[in-house]
DRENSESE-672459 format. One line per 10 residues: number of its first residue (from 0); their letters; for each residue x, y, z of C-alpha. Coordinates in steps of 0.5 Angstrom, whole numbers. Layout:
BEGIN
NUM) A) X:Y:Z ~ ...
This chain:
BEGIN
0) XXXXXXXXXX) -51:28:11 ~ -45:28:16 ~ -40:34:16 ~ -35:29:16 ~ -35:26:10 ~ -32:27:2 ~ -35:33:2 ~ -32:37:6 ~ -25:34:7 ~ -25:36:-1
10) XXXXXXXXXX) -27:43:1 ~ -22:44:6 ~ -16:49:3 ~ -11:46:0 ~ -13:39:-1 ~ -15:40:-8 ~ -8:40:-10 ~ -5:35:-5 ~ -11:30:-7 ~ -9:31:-15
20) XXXXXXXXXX) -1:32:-13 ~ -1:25:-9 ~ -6:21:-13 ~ -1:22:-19 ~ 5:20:-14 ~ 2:14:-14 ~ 0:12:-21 ~ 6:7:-21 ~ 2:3:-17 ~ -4:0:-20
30) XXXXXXXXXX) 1:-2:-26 ~ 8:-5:-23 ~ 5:-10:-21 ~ 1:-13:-28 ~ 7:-10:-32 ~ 12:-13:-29 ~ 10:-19:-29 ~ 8:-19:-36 ~ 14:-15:-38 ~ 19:-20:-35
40) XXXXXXXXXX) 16:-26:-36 ~ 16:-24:-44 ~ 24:-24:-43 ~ 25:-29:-37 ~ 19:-33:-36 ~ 14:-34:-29 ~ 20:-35:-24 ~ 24:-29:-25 ~ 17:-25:-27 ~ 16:-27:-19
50) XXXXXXXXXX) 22:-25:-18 ~ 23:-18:-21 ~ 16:-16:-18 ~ 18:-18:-10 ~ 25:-15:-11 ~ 21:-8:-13 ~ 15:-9:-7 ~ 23:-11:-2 ~ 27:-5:-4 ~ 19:-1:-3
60) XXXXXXXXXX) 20:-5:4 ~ 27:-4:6 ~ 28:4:4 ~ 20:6:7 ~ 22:7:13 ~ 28:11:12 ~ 25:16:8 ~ 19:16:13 ~ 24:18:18 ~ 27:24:14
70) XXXXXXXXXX) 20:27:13 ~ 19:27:21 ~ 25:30:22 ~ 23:36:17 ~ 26:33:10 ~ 21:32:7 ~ 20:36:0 ~ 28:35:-1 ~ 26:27:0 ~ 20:28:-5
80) XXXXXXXXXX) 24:32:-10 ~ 31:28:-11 ~ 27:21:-11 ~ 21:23:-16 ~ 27:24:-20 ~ 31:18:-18 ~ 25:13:-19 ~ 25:15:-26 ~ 32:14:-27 ~ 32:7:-24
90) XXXXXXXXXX) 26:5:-28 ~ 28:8:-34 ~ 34:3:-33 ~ 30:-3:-32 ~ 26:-3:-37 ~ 33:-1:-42 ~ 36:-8:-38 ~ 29:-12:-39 ~ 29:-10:-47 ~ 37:-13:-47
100) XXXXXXXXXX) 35:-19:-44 ~ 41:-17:-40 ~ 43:-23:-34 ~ 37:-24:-30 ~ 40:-22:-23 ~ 42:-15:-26 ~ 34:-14:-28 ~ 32:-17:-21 ~ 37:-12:-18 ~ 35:-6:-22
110) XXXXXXXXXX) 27:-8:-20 ~ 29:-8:-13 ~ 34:0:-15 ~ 26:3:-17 ~ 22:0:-11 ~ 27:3:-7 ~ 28:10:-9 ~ 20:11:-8 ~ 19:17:-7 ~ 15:18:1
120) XXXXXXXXXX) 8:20:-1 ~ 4:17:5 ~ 9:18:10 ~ 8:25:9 ~ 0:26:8 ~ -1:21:13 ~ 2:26:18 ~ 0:31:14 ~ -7:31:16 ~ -8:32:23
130) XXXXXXXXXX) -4:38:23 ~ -9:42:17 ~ -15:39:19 ~ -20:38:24 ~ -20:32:27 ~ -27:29:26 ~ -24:29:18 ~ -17:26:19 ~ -20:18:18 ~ -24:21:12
140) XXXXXXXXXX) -17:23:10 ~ -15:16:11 ~ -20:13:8 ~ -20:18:3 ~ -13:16:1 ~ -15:8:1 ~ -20:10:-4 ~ -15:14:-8 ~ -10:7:-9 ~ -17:3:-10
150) XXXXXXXXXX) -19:7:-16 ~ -11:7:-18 ~ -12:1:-19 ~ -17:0:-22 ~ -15:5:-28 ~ -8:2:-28 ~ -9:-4:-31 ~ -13:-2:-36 ~ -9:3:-39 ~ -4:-2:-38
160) XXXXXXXXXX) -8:-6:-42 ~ -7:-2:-48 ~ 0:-2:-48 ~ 0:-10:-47 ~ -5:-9:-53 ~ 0:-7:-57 ~ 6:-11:-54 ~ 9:-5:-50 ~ 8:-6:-43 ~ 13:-3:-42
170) XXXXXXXXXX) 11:4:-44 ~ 5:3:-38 ~ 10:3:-33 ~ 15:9:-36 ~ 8:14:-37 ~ 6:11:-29 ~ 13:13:-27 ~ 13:20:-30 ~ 6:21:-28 ~ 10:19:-21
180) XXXXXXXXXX) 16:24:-21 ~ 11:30:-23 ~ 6:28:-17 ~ 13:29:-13 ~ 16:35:-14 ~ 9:38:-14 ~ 7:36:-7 ~ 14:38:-4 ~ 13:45:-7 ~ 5:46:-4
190) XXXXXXXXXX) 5:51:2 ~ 2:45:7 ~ 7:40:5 ~ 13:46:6 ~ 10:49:13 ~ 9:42:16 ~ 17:41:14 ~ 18:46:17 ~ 14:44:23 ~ 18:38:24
200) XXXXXXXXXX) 25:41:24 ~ 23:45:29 ~ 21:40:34 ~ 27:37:32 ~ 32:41:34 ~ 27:43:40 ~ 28:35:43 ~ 35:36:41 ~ 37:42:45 ~ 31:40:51
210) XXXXXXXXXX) 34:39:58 ~ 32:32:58 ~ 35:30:51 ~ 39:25:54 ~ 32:21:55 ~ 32:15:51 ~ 27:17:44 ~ 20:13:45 ~ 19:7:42 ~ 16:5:36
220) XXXXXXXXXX) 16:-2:36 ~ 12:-5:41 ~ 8:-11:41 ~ 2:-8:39 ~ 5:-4:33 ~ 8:-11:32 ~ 2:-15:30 ~ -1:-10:27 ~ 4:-10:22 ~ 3:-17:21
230) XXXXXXXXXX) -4:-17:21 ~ -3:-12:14 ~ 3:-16:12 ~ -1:-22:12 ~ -8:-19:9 ~ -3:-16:3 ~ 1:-24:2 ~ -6:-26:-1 ~ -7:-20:-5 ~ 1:-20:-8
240) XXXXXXXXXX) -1:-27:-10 ~ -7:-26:-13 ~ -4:-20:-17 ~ 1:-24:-20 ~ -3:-30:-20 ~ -8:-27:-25 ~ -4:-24:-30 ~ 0:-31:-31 ~ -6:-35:-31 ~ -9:-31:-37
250) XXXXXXXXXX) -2:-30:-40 ~ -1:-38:-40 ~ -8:-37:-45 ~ -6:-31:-49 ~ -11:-28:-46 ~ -7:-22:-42 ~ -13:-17:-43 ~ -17:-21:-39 ~ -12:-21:-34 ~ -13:-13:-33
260) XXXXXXXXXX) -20:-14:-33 ~ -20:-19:-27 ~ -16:-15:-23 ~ -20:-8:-24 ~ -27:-11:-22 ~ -22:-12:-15 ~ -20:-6:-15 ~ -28:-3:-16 ~ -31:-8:-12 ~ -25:-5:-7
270) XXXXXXXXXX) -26:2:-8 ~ -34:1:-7 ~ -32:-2:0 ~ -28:4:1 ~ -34:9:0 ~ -39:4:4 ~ -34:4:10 ~ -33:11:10 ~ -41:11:11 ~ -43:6:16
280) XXXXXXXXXX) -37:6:19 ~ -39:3:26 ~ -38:8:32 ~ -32:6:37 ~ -36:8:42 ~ -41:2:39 ~ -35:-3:38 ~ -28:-1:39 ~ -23:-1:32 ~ -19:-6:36
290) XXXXXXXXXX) -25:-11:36 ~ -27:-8:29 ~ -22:-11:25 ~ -22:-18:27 ~ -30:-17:24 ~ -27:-15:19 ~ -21:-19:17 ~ -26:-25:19 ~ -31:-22:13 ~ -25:-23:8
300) XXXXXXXXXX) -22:-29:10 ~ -30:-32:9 ~ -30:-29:3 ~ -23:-31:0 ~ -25:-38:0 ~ -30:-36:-6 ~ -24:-34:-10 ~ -21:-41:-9 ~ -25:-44:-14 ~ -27:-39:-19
310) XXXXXXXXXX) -24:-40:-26 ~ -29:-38:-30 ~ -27:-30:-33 ~ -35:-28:-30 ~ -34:-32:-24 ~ -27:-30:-22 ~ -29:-22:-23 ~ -36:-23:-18 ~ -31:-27:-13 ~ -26:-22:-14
320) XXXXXXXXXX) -31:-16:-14 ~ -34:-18:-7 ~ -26:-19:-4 ~ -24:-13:-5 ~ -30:-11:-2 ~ -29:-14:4 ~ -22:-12:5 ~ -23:-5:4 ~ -25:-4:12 ~ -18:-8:13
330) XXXXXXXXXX) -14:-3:10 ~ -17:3:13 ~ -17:1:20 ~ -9:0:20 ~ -8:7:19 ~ -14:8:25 ~ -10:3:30 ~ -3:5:28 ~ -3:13:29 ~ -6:13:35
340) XXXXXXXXXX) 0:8:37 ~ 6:12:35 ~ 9:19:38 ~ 8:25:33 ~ 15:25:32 ~ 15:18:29 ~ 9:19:25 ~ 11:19:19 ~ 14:12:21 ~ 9:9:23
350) XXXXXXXXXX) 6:10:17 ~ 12:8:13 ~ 13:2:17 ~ 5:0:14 ~ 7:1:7 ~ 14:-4:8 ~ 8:-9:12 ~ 4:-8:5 ~ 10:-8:1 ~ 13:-15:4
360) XXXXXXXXXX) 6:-17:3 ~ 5:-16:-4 ~ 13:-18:-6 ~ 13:-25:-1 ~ 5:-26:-5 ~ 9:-25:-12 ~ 14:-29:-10 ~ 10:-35:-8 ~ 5:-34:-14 ~ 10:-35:-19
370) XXXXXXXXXX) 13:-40:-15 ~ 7:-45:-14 ~ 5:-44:-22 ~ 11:-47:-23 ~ 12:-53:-18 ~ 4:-54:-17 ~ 1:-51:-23 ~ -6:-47:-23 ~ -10:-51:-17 ~ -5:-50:-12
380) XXXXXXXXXX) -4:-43:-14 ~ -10:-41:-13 ~ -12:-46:-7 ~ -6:-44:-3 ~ -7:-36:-2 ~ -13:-37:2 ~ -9:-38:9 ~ -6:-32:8 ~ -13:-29:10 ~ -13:-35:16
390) XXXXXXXXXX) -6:-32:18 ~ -9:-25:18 ~ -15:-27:22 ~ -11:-31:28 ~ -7:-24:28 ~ -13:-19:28 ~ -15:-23:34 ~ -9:-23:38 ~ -8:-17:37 ~ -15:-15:39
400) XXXXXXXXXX) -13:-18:46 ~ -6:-14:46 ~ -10:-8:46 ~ -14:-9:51 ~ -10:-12:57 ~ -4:-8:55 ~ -5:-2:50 ~ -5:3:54 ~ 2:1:56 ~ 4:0:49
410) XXXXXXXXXX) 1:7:47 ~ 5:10:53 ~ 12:7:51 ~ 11:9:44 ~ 8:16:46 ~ 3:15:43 ~ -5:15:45 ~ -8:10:47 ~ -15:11:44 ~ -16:3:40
């Protein structure tokens, strides 16, 4: 049994706490999604259902990278507290509009208003974890995280579903929410979140008042961060359209439970391939991450061709089950690649501009379920989703090749280290 596992990342002084604070900032996002559809398409239909779930995943996307740009200049608990609370006061005023069948175009702009005032929850652990723990835990910090979203969302749609039970979707997502602003103020107030606040203002001022302080800040943006934020935006495209894909389709049989179930064997199967991942995780002195994750996003793209024809409700589970599994190694390796990519001022953005990757992902898959359903019915829907996956393997492989010939200088312009 290896050091560097589970075990020994939970027994780490004050992961515990940040572990329980982080998963309940998170709650929101094994139920958004399957909710919003539902809660939106009851008032307004399909189109406007896709609609409002990309305005929530945009606002998420345009609004990340600024408070991931706060944590690393040392704001981050003030961060945390003023938008757990404000998330709950957005949401809880999209579901008042939603209720009052208010004009669609309010109901969309509220959606977008609650994405955006998520609170910054990977930004700050994410960068948390080099700095508390040894560096033989940091990727079983990253995977660790990876399973605790998969087992969100394998939980969500399930409590989610008692709510859609008994015809109030909407309670799932206000619960979720409180859930969220809890999670939020808990983690600003824990000693390592506050230390490391403390850290990043320090260096802050530091870079400030140093000699060279005239000297253009290290970018972030190179090209091969570039790629690797398109690889995960596409992966994610074909993961947002299934997302909203399942739920209509079940709903459009009155069978919206079916929905949640089809979606939690995804994330099961995504949380077991977590786990497996996190075991046998070839070595990089056997094959560097950037060759592993055009293996991987291959592996996905195969089995994506599986969920194509699945209509059944056992079939579809199995195929999805096996998608998810497959696409674990994917999301894990983003955040291997990108944080060595970046400086450590800009850490905190990085991973933020991952999550704005996911979250355009997801809203643009949404968008496109909701659009297809009514242009093209179900076939195409669940036809069309798998060059998301292709999309993703063609960048997965450039991006491999920007690494080797041009890595280092891009880790170098970014101040970053070069160790893809």
């Amino acid at each position: 049994m290896r050091d560097t596992g589970y075990r020994a990342f939970l027994a780490t002084r004050h992961v515990p706490s940040i572990v329980i604070a982080m998963t309940l900032a998170r709650l929101p996002m094994g139920v958004v999604t399957l909710v919003l559809v539902l809660f939106v398409s009851m008032h307004y239909g399909a189109a406007v259902s896709g609609l409002a779930t990309a305005a929530f995943t945009a606002g998420v996307a345009c609004f990340g990278p600024v408070f991931g740009r706060m944590v690393d200049r040392g704001r981050g608990p003030q961060a945390l507290r003023a938008l757990g609370i404000a998330e709950l006061c957005a949401v809880t005023a999209l579901v008042g509009v939603v209720d009052a069948e208010a004009p669609a175009p309010i109901a969309i702009a509220c959606s977008f208003a609650a994405g955006a005032l998520t609170p910054p929850i990977a930004g700050t652990t994410r960068s948390l974890w080099p700095h508390m723990l040894d560096m033989r835990l940091v990727s079983t910090a990253y995977n660790f995280e990876v399973l605790v979203v998969d087992l969100i969302y394998v939980g969500g749609p399930l409590a989610a579903s008692v709510f859609i039970a008994f015809g109030k979707p909407e309670w799932g997502l206000m619960a979720a929410t409180i859930g969220c602003t809890i999670g939020s103020l808990a983690l600003a107030s824990l000693a390592p979140v506050q230390k490391h606040a403390r850290r990043n203002r320090l260096r802050e001022r530091q870079r400030r008042d140093a000699a060279d302080a005239r000297r253009a800040k290290p970018r972030l943006m190179t090209a091969a961060v570039a790629l690797l934020l398109l690889v995960c935006l596409a992966r994610m495209c074909y993961a947002g359209w299934m997302e909203a894909l399942i739920p209509l389709f079940y709903a459009s049989m009155d069978a919206g439970i079916l929905g949640s179930a089809a979606i939690s064997a995804w994330s099961i199967g995504a949380a077991v391939g977590v786990v497996l991942f996190n075991r046998f995780q070839p070595s990089t002195r056997t094959i560097a991450l950037r060759i592993q994750l055009p293996l991987f996003a291959a592996l996905f793209c195969a089995v994506t061709l599986f969920g194509a024809g699945a209509r059944e409700f056992p079939t579809l589970c199995l195929a999805l089950f096996v998608i998810g599994m497959a696409g674990a190694p994917c999301d894990n390796l983003y955040y291997q690649i990108g944080g060595p990519l970046a400086c450590q001022e800009r850490q905190a953005e990085m991973f933020s501009w991952l999550n704005t990757a996911t979250s355009v992902g997801v809203s643009a898959g949404a968008f496109f379920a909701g659009v297809s359903v009514e242009a093209g019915g179900f076939s195409a829907a669940f036809a069309l989703p798998v060059a998301c996956s292709a999309a993703a393997l063609m960048l997965a492989i450039a991006l491999a090749r920007r690494i080797g010939t041009h890595g280092r200088g891009d880790a170098r312009r970014a101040g970053g280290r070069d160790t893809t």
